[in-house]
N, C-alpha and C positions, 0 to 999 in steps of 0.2 A: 406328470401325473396324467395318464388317458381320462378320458369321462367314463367308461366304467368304471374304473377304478374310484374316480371324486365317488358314485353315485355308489358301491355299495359301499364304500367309508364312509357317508354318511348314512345308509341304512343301516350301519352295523351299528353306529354313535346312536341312532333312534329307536331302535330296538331297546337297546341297553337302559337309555333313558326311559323308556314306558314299560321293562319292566320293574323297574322301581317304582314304579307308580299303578300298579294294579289295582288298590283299591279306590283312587282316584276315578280312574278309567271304569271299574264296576259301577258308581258309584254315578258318573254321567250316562253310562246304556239304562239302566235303570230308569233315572226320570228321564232317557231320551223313549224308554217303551211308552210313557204315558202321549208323548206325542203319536206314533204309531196308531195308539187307539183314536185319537184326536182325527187325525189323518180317514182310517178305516170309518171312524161313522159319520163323520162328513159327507163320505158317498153312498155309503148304504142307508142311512139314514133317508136322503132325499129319493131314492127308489124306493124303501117303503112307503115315504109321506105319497108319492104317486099313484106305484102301484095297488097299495091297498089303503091309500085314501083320497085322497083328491079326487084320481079317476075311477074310485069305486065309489063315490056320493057318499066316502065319508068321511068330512070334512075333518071333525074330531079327533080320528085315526090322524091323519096327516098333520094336527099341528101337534098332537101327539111327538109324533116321529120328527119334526122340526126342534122340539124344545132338545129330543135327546143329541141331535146335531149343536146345538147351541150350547147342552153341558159340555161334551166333546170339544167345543173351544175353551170355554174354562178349564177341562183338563189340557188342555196347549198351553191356557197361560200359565199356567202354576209349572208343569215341565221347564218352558224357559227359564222361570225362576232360581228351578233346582239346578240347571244346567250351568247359568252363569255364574252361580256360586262354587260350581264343581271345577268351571274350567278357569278361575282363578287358582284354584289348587295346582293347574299342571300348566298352567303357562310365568307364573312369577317366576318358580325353579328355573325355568328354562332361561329365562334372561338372567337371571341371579349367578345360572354359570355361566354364559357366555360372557356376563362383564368380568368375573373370576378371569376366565381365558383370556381373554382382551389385554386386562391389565397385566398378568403373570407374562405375555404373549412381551408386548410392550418393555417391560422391565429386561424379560430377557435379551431384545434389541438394544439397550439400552447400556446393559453391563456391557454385552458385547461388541458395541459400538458405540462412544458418549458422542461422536460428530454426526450420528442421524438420531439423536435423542429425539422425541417429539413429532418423530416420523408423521407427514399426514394421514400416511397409510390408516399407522395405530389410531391415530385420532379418530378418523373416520370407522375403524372400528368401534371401537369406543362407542362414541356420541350418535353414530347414526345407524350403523348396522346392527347393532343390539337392540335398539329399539325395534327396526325394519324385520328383523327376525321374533320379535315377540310378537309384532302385530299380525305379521303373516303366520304365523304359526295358531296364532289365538283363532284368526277370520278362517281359516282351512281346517282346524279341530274344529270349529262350530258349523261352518258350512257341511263338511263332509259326514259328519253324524246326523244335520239334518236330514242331508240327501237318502244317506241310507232308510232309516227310521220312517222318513216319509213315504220313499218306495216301497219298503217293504208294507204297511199301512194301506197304502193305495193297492197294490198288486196284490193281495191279500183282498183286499176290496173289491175285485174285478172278478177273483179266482171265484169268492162266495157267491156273487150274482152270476156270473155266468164265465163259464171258462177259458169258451171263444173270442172274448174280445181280447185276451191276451196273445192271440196271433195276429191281431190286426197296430199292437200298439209295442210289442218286444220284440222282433225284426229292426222296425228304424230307429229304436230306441237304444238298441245293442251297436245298431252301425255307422251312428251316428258320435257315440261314445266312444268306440272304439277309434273311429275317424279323430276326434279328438285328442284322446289319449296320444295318438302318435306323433302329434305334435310336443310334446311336450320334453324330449327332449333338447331336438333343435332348439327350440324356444330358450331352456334354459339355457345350451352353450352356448350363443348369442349373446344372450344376458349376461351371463360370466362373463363373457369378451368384453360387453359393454363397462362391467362393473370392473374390470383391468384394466381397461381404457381411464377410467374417470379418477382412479386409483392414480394410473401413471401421470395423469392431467393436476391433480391437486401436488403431484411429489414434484411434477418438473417447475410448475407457477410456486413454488415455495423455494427451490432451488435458485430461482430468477430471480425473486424476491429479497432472498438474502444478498444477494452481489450485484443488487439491481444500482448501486453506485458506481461500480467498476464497468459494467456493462454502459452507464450512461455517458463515463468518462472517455472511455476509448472508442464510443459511436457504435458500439454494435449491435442497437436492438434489434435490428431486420434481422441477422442472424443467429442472434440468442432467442426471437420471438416464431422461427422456422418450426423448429420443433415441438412448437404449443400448435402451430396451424396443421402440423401430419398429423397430433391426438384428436382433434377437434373435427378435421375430416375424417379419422375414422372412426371417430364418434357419433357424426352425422351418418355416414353407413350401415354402420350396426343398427343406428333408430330406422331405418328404411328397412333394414331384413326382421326386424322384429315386425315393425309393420307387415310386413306380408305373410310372416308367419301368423298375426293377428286376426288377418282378412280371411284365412284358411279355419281358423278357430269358429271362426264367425259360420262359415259355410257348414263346419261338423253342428253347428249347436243349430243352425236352423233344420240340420238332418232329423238328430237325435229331439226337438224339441217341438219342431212344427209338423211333420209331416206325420209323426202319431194322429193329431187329430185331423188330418186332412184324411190319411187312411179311414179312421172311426167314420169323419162323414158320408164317405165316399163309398165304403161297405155298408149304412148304415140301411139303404133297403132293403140289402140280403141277408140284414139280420133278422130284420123287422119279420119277414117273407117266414122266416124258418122258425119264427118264435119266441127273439127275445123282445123282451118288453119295453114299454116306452121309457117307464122307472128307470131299467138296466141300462137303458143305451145315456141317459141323462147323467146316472152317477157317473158312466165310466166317462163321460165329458169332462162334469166337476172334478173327479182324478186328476183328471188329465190337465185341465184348465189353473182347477184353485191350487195343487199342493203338487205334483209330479212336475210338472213344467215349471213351475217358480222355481221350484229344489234342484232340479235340473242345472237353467241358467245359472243362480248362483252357485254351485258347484264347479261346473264350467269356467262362468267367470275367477274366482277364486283358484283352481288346480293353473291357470293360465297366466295369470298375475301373479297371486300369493304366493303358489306353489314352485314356481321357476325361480322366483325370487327368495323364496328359503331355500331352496337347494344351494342355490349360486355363493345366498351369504354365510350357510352352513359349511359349506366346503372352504371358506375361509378362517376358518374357526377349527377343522377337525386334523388331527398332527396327522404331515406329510407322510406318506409311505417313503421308507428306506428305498433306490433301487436296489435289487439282487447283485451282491456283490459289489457293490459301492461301499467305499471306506467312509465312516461316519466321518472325519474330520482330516483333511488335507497333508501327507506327510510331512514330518517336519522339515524346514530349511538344512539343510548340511551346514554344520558352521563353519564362517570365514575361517581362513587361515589366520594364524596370532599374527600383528605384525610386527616386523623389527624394533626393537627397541627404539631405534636411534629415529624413527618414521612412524609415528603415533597416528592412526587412522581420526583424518577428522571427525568430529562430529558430525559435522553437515558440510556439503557441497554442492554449489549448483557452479555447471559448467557450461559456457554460451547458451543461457536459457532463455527462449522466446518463448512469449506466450500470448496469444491474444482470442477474443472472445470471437472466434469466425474466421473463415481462411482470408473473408475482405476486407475486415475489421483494421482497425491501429494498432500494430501492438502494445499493451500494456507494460511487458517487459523486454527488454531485447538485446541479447548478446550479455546478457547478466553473467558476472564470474566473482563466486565469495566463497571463501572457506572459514567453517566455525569451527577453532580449535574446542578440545573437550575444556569444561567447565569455563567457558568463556560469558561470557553476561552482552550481548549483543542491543541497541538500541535500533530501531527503525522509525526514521522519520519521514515524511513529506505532506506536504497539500491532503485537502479531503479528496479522496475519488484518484488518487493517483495511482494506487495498487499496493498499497502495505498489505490490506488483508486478501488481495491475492496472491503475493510474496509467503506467505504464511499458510496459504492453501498450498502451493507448491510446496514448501518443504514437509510438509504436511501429510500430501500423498494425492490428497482429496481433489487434485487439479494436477494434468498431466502436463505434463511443459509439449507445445507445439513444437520446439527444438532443442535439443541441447539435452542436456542430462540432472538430475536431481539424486543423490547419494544421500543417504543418511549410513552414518557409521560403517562407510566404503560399499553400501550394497544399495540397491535403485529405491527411493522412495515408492510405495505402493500404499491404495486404501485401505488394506488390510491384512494382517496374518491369514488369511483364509477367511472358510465359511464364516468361522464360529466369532470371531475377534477382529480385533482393530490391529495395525503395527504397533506392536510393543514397544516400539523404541522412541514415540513421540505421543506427548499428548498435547493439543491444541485447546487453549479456553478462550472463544468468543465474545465480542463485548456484551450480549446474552446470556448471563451466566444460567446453566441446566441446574435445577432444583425440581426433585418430584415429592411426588407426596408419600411417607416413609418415615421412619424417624432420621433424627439430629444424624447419628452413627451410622446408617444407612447412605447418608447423605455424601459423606466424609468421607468413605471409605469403598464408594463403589468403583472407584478407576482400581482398584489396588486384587492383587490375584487371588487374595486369601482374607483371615481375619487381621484383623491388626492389634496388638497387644493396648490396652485401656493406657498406658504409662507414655507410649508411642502418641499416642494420639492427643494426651492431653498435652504433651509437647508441641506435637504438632501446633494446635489450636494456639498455645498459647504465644509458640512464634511470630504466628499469622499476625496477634494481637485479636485473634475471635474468642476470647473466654468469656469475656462480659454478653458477648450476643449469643453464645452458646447456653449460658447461665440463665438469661433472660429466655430462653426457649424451654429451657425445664433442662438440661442438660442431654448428654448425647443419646439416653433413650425416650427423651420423649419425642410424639408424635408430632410433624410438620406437615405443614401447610404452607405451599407455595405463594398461595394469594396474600397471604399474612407479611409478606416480606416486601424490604424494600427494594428497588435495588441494589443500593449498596450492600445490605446485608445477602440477598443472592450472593453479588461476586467475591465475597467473602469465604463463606461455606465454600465456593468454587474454587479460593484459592489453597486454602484447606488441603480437599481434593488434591490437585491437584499437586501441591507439598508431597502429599503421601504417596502420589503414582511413583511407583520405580523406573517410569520413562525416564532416558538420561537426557531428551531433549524435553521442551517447555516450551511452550509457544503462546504466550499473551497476544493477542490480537484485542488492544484497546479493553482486555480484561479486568483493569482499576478505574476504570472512567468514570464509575459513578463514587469513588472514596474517594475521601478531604485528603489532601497532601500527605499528612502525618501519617496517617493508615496506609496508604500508597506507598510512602517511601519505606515504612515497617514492612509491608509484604513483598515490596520487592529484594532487598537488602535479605530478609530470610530465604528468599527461593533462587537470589545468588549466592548464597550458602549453600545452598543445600549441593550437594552433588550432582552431575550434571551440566549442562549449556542452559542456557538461559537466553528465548528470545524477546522482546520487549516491542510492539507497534507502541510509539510514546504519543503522547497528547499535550504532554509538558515538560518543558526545558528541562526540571528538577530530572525525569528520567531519563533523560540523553545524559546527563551531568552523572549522575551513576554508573553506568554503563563503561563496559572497557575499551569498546568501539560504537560507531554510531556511523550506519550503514542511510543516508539521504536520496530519496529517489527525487528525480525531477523528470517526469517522465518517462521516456528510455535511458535517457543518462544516469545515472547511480557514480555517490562519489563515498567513499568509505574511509574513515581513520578517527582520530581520537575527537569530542569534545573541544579540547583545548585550539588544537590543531585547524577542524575545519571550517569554524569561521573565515581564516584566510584560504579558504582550497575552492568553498562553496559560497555566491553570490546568494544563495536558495535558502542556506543552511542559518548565516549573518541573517537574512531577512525573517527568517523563524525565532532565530532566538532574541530579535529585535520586538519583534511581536509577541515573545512569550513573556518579556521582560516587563514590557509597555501593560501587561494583563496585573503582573504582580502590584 
């Protein structure tokens, strides 16, 4: 997307949005005119109290003409009044959809992808950008109607005393503004950069975060922490050119804001000389001093900050433009050829796969070779931090093997079907089980392509052994709440899910860890039923003892075969189930 493009997609969104709100907008020019007047006899006021009274000996007259300056602020403050009551009316909407977007935005990542579920992107939509776009949107609606309403008020106030001083105060006032103005691009795509920057920064330290045990295990923070130090340098960049675009701001507003009255003073003899009055030259000060120059700055201030920064976060919020000719959605895969009967395409394969967190890192895995026949119930054991769950990234898609190869049902593991989707042919449930907030049935059934039939489901549920915690939520349409739950009951609902995905792989990654035995061996025993492979990271002997193989890492070495078997194969394997024994 170019920046003209972001900039009129979101003038076209803002347009649309205030015309919905016309009488809102009516409704603030109005009590913003009473400021106007407020403004206007502020300056004229004190050129009469001068001219025809103070310096005409009569005192009377002049505090006359002061009192009418003083109702003039009363009508200021009742304006305010009416203003900030009006501009609650068009700035709550405005956050009321962005959070609609946000979350709809979110959810759609969400069905589309359940392995970046939680995205911090979204989050950061969410909870901070919405807010950041209300406030900036609130301080630049009320800044910039000041500005207007004041200038016109003042310049109005100039015009009636005398005409000429608006040649000495609309030249630096116009070229200073305009010097302004033309900052405000740069400013903002800077800030965009910044605000992509800080985006990529919270998504990479969350990515770190999660495999920050794998990473500890094989030594390689220096080069899993490389690529937080390139965001953060050019994070530090970007804050340097915003600065200097800042410094430049600074020089238009001392143009547009100072040199008016340097002009006024500076002519102020050859006013005098040709006839205006000492009154006139005084209001068009006060103009200038009390209500034009304040209004000014903070406008300035505000279009510089505010303004760059609701563009930036607005253009994150408004749907991307199609390119021309661009196919909305990736053409579909050609499908494998069937294979021979007698040569059943495994389910999964990894073929001499290395993988380590850095080119100078340890490897995690190394020279790995496994095939999962289909509907096999596979267990994975070893130590904490040894690499089960990034064994399970790999087959996964989500982690590229540094050598070797990764097949799922004879074609290369990948992150994704394309734009729009995940690989359909695996789903992965993390020991984090994903739960948003939705109902029960929403919950249940977001991995799956379509709706799921009420009869399906309450099977499902009730394989898992979730009908009691289903029931106890109000049943599958009532509304949930993530915070409300345990974690067991999360990985539940997750297992659920996942039961229903038509994925023909499964990949548990420490996904029962927080259920009692009984519940664990119920959900697993039903999703080795179910059709499909079945992968298992185990945490206890009872799960390896299920399982039809039991795949043991011990660093780079990996030894694989049955339960019964590898006690005598595996020194590593004996010492686990020594220690899972010793727990019972």
């Amino acid at each position: 997307m170019s920046e003209n493009g972001a900039w009129r997609r979101i003038g076209g969104e803002g347009r649309r949005f205030l015309r919905g709100r016309a009488r809102t907008l009516t409704a603030l020019a109005l009590w913003s005119l009473l400021e106007s007047a407020h403004t206007f006899l502020g300056g004229y006021a004190v050129a009469r109290a001068l001219d025809d009274g103070f310096l005409a000996s009569r005192t009377g007259t002049g505090i006359a003409w002061l009192a009418v300056a003083g109702a003039g602020a009363l009508l200021g403050g009742l304006a305010l009044r009416g203003v900030f009551a009006g501009l609650a009316d068009l700035v709550e909407p405005l956050r009321d959809g962005l959070v609609r977007r946000a979350v709809r935005q979110a959810l759609e990542r969400a069905v589309a992808d359940p392995a970046r579920a939680g995205h911090a992107g979204a989050v950061s939509r969410l909870a901070q950008q919405t807010e950041m776009a209300r406030d900036s949107f609130a301080g630049l609606v009320l800044v910039a109607r000041s500005f207007v309403f004041t200038a016109a008020g003042a310049l109005a106030g100039m015009a009636a005393l005398a005409p000429v001083l608006l040649l000495f105060v609309l030249p630096p006032l116009l070229l200073g503004t305009a010097g302004f103005l033309l900052t405000l691009r740069p400013m903002a795509r800077v800030q965009r950069r910044a605000l992509d920057t800080d985006e990529a920064l919270a998504a990479r330290t969350g990515e770190l975060a999660a495999g920050l045990r794998d990473v500890v295990a094989c030594g390689g923070g220096a080069e899993a922490g490389a690529g937080l130090e390139l965001l953060i340098a050019a994070q530090e960049r970007l804050t340097r050119r915003l600065a200097r675009w800042a410094a430049l701001r600074t020089v238009a507003l001392g143009v547009a804001g100072r040199l008016p009255v340097v002009a006024l003073l500076l002519g102020a003899p050859w006013l005098l000389a040709r006839g205006l009055s000492a009154g006139a030259l005084a209001a068009a000060l006060t103009y200038l001093v009390q209500s034009l120059l304040p209004a000014l700055d903070s406008l300035m201030g505000a279009l510089g900050s505010a303004g760059t920064r609701l563009v930036v976060v607005l253009d994150r919020f408004c749907p991307q433009e199609q390119p021309t000719g661009a196919p909305l959605a990736e053409p579909a895969p050609a499908p494998a050829p069937a294979p021979a009967p007698q040569e059943p395409v495994p389910a999964a394969e990894l073929r001499q796969v290395r993988f380590a967190y850095g080119p100078h890192a340890q490897p995690v895995i190394d020279g790995l070779d496994l095939t999962l026949r289909q509907g096999e119930h596979l267990a994975v054991v070893g130590p904490s931090g040894i690499g089960k769950s990034t064994l399970t990234a790999l087959l996964a898609g989500l982690l590229p093997p540094g050598r070797g190869t990764v097949l799922l049902a004879g074609a290369p593991a990948r992150r994704g079907a394309g734009p729009r989707g995940p690989d359909p042919r695996r789903t992965l449930l993390p020991q984090q089980a994903y739960v948003f907030t939705g109902s029960v049935r929403e919950n249940l059934t977001h991995l799956c392509p379509g709706p799921v039939p009420a009869q399906r489901l309450e099977r499902a549920v009730a394989a898992l052994g979730a009908d009691g915690l289903v029931d106890r939520l109000g049943g599958p349409d009532a509304p949930l709440d993530p915070a409300g739950l345990s974690q067991g009951e999360r990985q539940q609902l997750a297992l659920v899910a996942a039961y229903l995905s038509p994925a023909p792989l499964l990949l548990l990654d420490e996904a029962t860890c927080h259920l009692d035995p009984r519940t664990e061996e119920r959900a697993e025993r039903a999703l080795a039923d179910r059709p499909g492979t079945l992968v298992v990271v185990a945490h206890r002997i009872s799960s390896a003892a299920r399982a039809d193989r039991v795949l043991v890492l011990d660093g780079t070495r990996a030894v694989c075969g049955t339960h019964a078997d590898l006690p005598a194969r595996s020194a590593l394997y004996r010492e686990l189930v020594g220690v899972w024994e010793a727990r019972v």
